[in-house]
N, C-alpha and C positions, 0 to 999 in steps of 0.2 A: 465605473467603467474607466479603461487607461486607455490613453494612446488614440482616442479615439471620441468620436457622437455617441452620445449621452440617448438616443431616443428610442424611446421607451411606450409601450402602448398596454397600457394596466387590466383593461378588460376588452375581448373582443365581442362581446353583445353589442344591438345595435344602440339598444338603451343606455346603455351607462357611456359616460365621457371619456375617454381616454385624456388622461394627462402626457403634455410634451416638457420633458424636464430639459433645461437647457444650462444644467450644471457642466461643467469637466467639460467646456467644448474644446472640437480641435484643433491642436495648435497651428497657426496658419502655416508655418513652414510644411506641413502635412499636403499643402497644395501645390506649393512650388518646387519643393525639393524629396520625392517616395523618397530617397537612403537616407533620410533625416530620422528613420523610425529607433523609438528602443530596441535594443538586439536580445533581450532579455527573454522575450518570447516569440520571436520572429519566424521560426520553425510552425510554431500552433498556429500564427496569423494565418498564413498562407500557404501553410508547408509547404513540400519541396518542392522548390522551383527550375523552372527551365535553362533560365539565364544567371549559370553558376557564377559567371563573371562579375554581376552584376548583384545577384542577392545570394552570397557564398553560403547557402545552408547544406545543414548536414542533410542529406537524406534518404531516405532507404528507396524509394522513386520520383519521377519526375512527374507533376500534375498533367492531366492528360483525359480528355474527352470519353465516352465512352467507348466507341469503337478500338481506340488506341488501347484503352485495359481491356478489351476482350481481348485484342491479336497478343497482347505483350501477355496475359496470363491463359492463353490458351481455353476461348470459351466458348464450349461444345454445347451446344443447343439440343435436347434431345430430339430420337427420329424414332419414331413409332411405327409400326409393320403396320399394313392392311387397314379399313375402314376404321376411322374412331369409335361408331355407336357399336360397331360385328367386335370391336375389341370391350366396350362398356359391356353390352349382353355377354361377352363371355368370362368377362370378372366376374359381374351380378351371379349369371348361374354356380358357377365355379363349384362355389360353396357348398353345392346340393348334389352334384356327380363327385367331389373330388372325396367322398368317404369311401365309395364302390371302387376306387383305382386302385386298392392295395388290400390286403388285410387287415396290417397292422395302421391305416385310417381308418377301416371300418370298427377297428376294437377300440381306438381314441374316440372315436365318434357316439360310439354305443358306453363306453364309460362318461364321457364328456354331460351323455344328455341324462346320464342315470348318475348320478355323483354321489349317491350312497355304494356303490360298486365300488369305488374310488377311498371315499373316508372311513368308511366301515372296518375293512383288515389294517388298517392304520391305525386306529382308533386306541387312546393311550387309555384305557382300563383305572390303569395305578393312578395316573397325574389327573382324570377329567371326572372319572366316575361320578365319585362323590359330590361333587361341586351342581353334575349335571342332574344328577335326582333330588336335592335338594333346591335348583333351579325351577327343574320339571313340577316339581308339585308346587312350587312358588305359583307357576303361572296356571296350573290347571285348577290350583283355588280358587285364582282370580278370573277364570273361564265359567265356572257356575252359576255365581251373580251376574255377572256383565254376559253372558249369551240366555239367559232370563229376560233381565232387563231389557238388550235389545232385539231380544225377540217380539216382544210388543212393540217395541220404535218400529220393526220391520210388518207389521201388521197378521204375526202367525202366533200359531199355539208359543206358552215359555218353553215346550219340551223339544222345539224345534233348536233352540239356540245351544241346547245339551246336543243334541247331533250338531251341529253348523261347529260348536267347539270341541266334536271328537273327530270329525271323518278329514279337515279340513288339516287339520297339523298332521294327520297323519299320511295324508299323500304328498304332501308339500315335504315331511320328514324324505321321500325316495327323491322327489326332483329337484328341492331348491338348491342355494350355494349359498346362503344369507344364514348363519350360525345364529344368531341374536335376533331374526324378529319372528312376533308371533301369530301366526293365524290364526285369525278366527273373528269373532262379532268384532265393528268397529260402528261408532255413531252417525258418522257421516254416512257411511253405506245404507245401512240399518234405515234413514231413514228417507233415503232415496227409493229403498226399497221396497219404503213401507206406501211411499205415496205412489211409485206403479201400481203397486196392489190394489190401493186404492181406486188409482184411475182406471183401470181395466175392470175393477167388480162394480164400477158404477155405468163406465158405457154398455158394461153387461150387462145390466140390471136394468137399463133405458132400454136396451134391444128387446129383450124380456120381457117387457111390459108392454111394447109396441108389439111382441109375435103374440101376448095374451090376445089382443083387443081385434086380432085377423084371426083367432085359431080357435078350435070349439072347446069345452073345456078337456073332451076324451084325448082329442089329438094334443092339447098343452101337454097332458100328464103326459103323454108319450115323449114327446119334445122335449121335454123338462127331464124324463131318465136318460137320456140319450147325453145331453146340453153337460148337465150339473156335473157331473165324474169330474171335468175335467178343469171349469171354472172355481175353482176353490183356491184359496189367499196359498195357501201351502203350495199349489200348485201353478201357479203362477211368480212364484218365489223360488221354486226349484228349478223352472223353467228361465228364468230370468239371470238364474246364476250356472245355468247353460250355457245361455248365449255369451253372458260375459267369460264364461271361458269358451270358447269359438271365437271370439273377437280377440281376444288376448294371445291365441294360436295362431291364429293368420297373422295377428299381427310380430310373432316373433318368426315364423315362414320368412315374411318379409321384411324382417331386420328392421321392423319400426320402433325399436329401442330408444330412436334418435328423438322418438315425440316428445319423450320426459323432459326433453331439455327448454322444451318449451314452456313447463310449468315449474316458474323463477320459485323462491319463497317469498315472493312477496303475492304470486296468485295465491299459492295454496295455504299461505297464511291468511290472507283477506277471505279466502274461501272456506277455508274449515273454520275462521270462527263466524263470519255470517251463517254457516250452517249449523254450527252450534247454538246460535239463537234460536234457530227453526226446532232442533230439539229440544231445547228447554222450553220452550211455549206449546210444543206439543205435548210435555209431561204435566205442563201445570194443572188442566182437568183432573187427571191421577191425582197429584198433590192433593187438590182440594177436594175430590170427594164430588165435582161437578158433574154430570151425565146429562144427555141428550143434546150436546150443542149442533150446530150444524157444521155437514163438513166444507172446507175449504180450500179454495185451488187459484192457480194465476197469480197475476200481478195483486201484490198489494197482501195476501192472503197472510201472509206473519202480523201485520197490522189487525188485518178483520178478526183473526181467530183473538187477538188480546182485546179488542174491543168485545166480542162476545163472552169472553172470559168474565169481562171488567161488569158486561151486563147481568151476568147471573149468579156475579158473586155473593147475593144474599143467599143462594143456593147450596153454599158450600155443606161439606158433611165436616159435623166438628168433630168429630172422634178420627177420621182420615187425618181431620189439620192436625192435627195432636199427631199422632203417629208418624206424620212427616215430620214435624216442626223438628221429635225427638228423635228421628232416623236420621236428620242432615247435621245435629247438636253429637251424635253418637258419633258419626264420620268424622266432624270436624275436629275434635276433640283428640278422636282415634289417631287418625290420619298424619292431621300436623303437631301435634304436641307428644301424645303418648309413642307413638313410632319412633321418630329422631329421639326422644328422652329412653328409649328402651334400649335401642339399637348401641347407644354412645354409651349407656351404664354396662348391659348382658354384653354387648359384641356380635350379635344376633346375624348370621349370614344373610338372611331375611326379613323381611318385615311381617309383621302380624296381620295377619287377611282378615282387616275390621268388616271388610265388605258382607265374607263370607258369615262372619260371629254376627253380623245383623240380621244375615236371610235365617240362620238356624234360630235366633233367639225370637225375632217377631214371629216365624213360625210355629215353634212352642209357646208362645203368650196368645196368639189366636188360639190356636187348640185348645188351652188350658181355658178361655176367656169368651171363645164364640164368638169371635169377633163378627162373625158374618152373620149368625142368628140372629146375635143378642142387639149387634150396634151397627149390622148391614154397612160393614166393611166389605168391600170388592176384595175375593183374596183370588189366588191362580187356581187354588184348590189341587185336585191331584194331578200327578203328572203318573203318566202310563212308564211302565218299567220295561228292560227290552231292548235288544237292535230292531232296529225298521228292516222289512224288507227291501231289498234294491226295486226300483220303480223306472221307468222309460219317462224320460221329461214331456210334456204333451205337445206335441207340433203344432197344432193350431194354434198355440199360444205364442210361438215364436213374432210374427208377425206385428203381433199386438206389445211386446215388450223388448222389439228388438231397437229402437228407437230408445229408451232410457238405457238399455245393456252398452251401447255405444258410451255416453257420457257416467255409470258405472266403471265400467272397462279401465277405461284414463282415468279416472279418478284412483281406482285401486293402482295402476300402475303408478303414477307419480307418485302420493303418499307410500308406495312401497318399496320404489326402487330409492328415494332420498336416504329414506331411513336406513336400509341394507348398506346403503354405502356409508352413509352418517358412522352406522357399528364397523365396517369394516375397516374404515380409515384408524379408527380411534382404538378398535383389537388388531391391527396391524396385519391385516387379511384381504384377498380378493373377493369380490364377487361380480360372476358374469354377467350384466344385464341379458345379453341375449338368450341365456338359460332360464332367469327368471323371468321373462317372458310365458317361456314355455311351464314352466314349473308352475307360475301362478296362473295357466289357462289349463294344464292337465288336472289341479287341484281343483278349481272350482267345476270344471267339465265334469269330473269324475265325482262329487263330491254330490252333486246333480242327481245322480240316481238314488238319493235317498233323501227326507225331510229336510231340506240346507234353505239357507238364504244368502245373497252374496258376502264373501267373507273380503277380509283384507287385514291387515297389521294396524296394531296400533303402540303406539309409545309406551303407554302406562296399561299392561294388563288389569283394570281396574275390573193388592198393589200398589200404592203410594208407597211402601218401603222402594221397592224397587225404581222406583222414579226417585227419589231420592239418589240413590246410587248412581243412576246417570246425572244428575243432574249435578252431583258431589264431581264425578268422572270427567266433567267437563269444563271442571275450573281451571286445568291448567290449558285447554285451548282459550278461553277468554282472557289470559293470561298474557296473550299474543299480541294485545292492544298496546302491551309496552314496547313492542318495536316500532312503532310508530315514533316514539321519542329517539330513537337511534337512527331511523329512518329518513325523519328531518333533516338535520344536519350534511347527512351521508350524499343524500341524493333526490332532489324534489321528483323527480321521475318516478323514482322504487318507491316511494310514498304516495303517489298518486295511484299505483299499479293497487299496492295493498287497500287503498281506500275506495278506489274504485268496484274489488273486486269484494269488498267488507259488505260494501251499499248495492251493487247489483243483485249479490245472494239474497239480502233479506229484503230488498223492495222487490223484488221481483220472484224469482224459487228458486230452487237447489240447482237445478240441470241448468235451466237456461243462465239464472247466474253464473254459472263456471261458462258455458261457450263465449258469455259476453266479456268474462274475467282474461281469458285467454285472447276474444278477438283483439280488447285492452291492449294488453300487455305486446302481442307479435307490433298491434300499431304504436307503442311509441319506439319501437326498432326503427320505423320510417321517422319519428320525431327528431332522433339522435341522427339523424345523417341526413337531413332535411335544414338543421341549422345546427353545422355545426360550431365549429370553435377555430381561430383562425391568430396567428399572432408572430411578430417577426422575432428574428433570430438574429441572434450576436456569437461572436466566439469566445470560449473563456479561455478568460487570459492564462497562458501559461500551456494550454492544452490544445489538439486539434476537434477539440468537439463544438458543435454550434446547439445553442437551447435559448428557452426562451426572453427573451429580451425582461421584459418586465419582472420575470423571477430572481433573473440574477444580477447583480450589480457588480460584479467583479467580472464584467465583460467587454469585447473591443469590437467597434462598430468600422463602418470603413466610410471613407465621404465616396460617394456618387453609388455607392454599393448599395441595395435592398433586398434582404432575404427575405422570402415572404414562404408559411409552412398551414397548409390544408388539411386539418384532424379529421378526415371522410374521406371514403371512396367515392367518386366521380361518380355521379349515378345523375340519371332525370330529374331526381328529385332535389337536386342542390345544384343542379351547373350554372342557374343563373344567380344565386348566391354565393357561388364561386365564381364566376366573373364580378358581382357588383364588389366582391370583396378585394379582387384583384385590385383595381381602379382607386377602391377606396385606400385602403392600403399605399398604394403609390402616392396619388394625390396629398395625403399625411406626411407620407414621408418627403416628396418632393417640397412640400409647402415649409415642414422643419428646416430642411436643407438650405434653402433661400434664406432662411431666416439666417439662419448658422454663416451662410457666403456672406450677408451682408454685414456680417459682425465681425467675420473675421476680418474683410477687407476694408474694412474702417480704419485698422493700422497702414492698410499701404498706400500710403500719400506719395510718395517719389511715383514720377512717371515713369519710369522704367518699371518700379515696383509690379504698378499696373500692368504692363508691356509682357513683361516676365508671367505673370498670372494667366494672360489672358493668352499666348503663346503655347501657353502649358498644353494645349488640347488641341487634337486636329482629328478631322472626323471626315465620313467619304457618306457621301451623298449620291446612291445613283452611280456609283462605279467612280466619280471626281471626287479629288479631294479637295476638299473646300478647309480656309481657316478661319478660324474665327474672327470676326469682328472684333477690334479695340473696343470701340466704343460700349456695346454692351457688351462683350465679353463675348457673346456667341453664343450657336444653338451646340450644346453638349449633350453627349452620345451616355444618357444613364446604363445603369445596368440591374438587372432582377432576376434573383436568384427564387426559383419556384422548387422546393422542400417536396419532391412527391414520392418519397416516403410514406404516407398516410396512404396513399393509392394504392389499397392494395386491390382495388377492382376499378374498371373505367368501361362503360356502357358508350353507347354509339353516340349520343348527345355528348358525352364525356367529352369525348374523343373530336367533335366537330366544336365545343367550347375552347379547348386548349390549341387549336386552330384559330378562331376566332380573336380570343387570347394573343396569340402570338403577332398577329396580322393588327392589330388594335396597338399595341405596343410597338410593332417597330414603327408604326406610323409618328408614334410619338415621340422618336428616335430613342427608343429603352430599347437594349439586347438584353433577350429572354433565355436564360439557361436553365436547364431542367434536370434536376442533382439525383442524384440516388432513388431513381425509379424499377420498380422491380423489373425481374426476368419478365413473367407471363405479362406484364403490364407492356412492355418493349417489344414480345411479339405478340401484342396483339395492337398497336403499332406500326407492327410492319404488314401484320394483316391488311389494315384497314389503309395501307398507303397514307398513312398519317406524317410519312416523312419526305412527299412530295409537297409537302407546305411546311412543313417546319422542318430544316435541315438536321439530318442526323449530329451532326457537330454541336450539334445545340445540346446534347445530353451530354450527362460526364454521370462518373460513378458515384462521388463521394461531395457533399457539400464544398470540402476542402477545395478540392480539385477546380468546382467552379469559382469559387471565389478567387482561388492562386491566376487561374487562366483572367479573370477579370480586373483582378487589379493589374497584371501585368497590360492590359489591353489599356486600360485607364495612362496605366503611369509611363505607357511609349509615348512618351509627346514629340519627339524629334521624328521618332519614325513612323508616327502615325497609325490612328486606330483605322483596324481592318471593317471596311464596313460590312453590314450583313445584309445576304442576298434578297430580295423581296418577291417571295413567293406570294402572289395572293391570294386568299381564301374569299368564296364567294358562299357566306352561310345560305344564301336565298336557291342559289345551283346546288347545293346541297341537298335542299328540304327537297328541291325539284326532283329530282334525283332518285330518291328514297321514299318520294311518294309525289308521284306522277297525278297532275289532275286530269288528263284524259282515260 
């Protein structure tokens, strides 16, 4: 620091110590004589001042309150026509009439929402073709494995997951605007979906058994043909990926795009790999060859299902363990070694679909081998050849599955929209969230009327073979654990989010894990503005900018000056942590100060000396001017400069603290100036008659500004400091006020 107090506050938690460094203190003639300063950066100190005569800077204006910089730069307030909410409902609708106003919105509007209309006659032939069917079969290889696979994660026929990965790319192909992701089976859904299924064919199956034990057996059989059509796993799966598209349409009706932003990566990392553990313990049965275990639900159930696993492991079928052991040895082998070694040797535009060379080759070695006669392997056995008929989703099912479709719905949305924008930043392209709203609710809606289960994107287009595949598939989500070592360092908050939301999923289940992941996450937004961060400012030397005192040491402090800067918006939930910080803050600094007066003036022994110091300050009291006492030198008029800046929002509490605030302070004889406070924050301000107790004079635009106006008010000794008016705040008439006890 030059020219100036050295003091310095290292950390503002309440835990750690802040150190008072009392190097570079300042020069005493800094007390007796302000034109004693270096000129070297006298402009940055306090920029341009009032009194040219007296500190000749150069300058392009003169420091000046805030009222003064609105009149001197002309500052229009805006004025808004007719009722604020009749003008909100008619933005909000806007959107929904303003395509029928013209033609040519109705043609933007109808190509807008159909965006193959759009890219299709544009479409480069020559430059994309090739790339795009060699693409295309890339990932429809890796659609036959992996919509098998999680065809059984989702609790349906495997030939279900061959429809779920034709019908779903291909009406996503007319509405999306995302070039690079792929619809179709992903594991997280798959086995969301799988445990609706579950849950709905078991509380059916309780009902069922309670209508046998009231019903004669002629009237069940009747019951029972009526009942069954419509309770089946397929149809409660198509049903289910119904509703999630109905809730994904409403929700892009309603411009709820804005939900995604709620799901950080650090939820949807702790949440897809905790529910990546929930598929991998669901496949393990498969793996081994185990049958008849019990099923499992609630809290705790990823535990229970390994504990039953761990009990009937002498159960296992050893011709399945074999067959896995050598299906996850083939993948790994394939996957990370022979892939990269092929790709860097041939140039390969693709990788080799080991996935798909597993399902053809264990399928011709059962064939060849019997595996199912001979060694009572579980195989899928055949799959029906054919489009399905279109089908009506079942309504009575709606009811019973529209409760998972909800937490479904956002799950496909977040994992889909990241990713979309993930490709589009990185190929250098748009994509409209509010389209893929719609795009991913008309795809799964539409997708509906035939054998599907809910679909969504996944990164890597990737029966014991088959478990194997997923369970290969789902190495690079466990792979996520290594953010946590980046995550540390970063931010203990975004590490707690991800950990939290790792340990809700698996102690608990898929769905209610994510709402508790998310409830998580929105609550430590109240953490961060509940305690925030608080720390004083200096100017650096040379320039007119103020930062923080402890970061930078090439900066200039002022004596009786205290800038004090609040990193949070004013809200309920911090104002009495912004008052005890206020206080605390002072009290530090005043207690340095004294320290600092009684060092300096340990040089001045000549009574005049003294005379002269103690002369230096005159101060008004109540409308008189009073001067200081000789003897102790007198009560001196501090001054504190409040940075609200960070305010970019202030709530009623706010707003009756920074009153209390000000009234607490002049009592103490501190003048409280209030630097660089937003527009909306000033009229809301003048809303709230916030400036019948703290006089408008008291704001200025620019940090600068106030300090210029403050040391000049410091350093008038002859002509005496202006006192400040004393409005007083009654917080008690206040509460009265705003909540009346009669």
């Amino acid at each position: 620091m030059k020219n100036g107090s050295d003091f310095r506050k290292t950390n503002s938690d309440d835990d750690n110590p802040r150190r008072l460094l009392l190097s570079n203190a300042i020069p005493s003639n800094e007390f007796s004589n302000p034109l004693s300063f270096s000129r070297i950066s006298q402009d940055a100190e306090d920029g341009p001042e009032l009194l040219q005569g007296i500190y000749p800077y150069n300058a392009s204006r003169a420091p000046m309150n805030q009222d003064e910089f609105d009149i001197r730069f002309n500052y229009n307030k805006p004025i808004y026509k007719g009722n604020a909410y009749a003008r909100h409902f008619k933005n909000f609708f806007r959107r929904y009439y303003s395509p029928v106003l013209s033609c040519d919105a109705f043609i933007n509007t109808i190509f807008g929402f159909i965006p193959i209309l759009n890219w299709l006659p544009n479409y480069s032939f020559k430059e994309n073709l090739l790339s795009d069917i060699v693409g295309g079969l890339t990932v429809g290889i890796m659609h036959v494995p992996q919509g098998i696979a999680y065809a059984i994660l989702a609790k349906v026929d495997p030939v279900v997951g061959l429809y779920t990965s034709f019908f779903a790319p291909l009406f996503y192909m007319i509405f999306g605007t995302s070039r690079h992701n792929s619809i179709g089976s992903f594991a997280v859904v798959s086995l969301m979906c799988g445990l609706t299924v579950e849950r709905v064919m078991s509380a059916h199956s309780i009902e069922q058994n309670l209508l046998s034990l009231s019903l004669t057996d002629s009237t069940l059989q009747a019951s029972d043909g009526v009942v069954e059509s419509s309770w089946t796993p397929i149809a409660i799966a198509s049903t289910l990926s119904f509703c999630v598209g109905l809730i994904q349409l409403l929700m892009g009706l309603l411009r709820l795009e804005i939900v995604t932003t709620y799901f950080s990566d650090q939820v949807i990392g702790g949440f897809t790999t905790g529910a990546s553990l929930h598929v991998a313990v669901a496949q393990l049965p498969a793996l081994f060859g185990i049958v008849r275990l019990p099923s499992r639900s609630g809290p705790a159930n990823l535990f229970f299902k390994l504990y039953d696993i761990a009990r009937n492991i002498t159960h296992l079928h050893v011709t399945t363990v074999i067959i896995s052991f050598f299906s996850l040895l083939f993948l790994w082998i394939g996957k990370d070694y022979m892939n990269p070694f092929i790709k860097k040797r041939a140039n390969l535009p693709t990788q080799i679909p080991f996935e798909l060379i597993l399902v053809i080759l264990t399928t011709l070695l059962s064939f060849i081998f019997h595996f199912k006669s001979r060694f009572g392997v579980k195989i899928v056995d055949n799959l029906p050849t054919g489009i399905p008929m279109p089908q009506v989703p079942s309504w009575e099912l709606i009811p019973e599955v529209l409760p998972s479709a909800i937490g479904i719905a956002v799950v496909v949305l977040a994992v889909h929209i990241s990713l979309a924008k993930m490709f589009a930043k990185k190929m250098n392209y748009k994509v409209d969230a509010g389209q893929e709203l719609y795009a991913l609710g008309l795809t799964s809606s539409l997708s509906s009327f035939f054998p599907v289960y809910p679909v969504s994107c996944s990164l890597g287009r990737t029966m014991c073979v088959l478990s194997a595949i997923i369970l290969f598939a789902l190495k690079g989500m466990f792979r996520k654990v290594v953010d946590l070592k980046t995550l540390w360092p970063l931010s203990k908050i975004d590490f707690s989010i991800w950990l939290v939301s790792f340990v809700s999923t698996i102690g608990w289940d898929v769905t209610e894990g994510l709402c508790f992941s998310l409830a998580y996450a929105l609550l430590t937004t109240v953490f961060r503005t509940q305690w925030p961060r608080w720390h004083y400012l200096s100017n650096l030397s040379g320039t007119n900018d103020y930062r923080d005192s402890e970061r930078y040491m090439d900066a200039v402090s002022y004596p009786g000056l205290c800038i004090f800067r609040f990193d949070s918006p004013l809200l309920f939930t911090n104002v009495e942590r912004f008052k005890s910080n206020i206080h605390k803050s002072y009290d530090k600094w005043l207690t340095y100060n004294l320290q600092l007066s009684i060092t300096q003036s340990s040089n001045l022994t000549p009574e005049k000396d003294i005379e002269s110091l103690c002369d230096a300050f005159t101060v008004m009291k109540n409308n008189e001017k009073t001067i200081t006492e000789k003897s102790g030198c007198g009560i001196l008029y501090q001054h504190f400069v409040i940075d609200c800046s960070g305010f970019t929002f202030v709530d009623y509490m706010g707003v009756n603290a920074l009153k209390e605030i000000f009234n607490e302070m002049n009592s103490r004889r501190v003048i409280v100036y209030f630097a660089a406070a937003k527009a909306p924050v000033r009229d809301l301000f003048e809303a709230s008659g916030f400036y019948k107790y703290v006089p408008k004079h008291n704001f200025y635009p620019t940090i600068r500004d106030a300090v210029a106006i403050a040391r000049k008010r410091r350093d008038a000794s002859a002509s005496g400091v202006l006192g400040e008016p004393n409005f007083q705040h009654d917080s008690l008439e206040t509460a009265l006020q705003s909540q009346p006890l009669n």
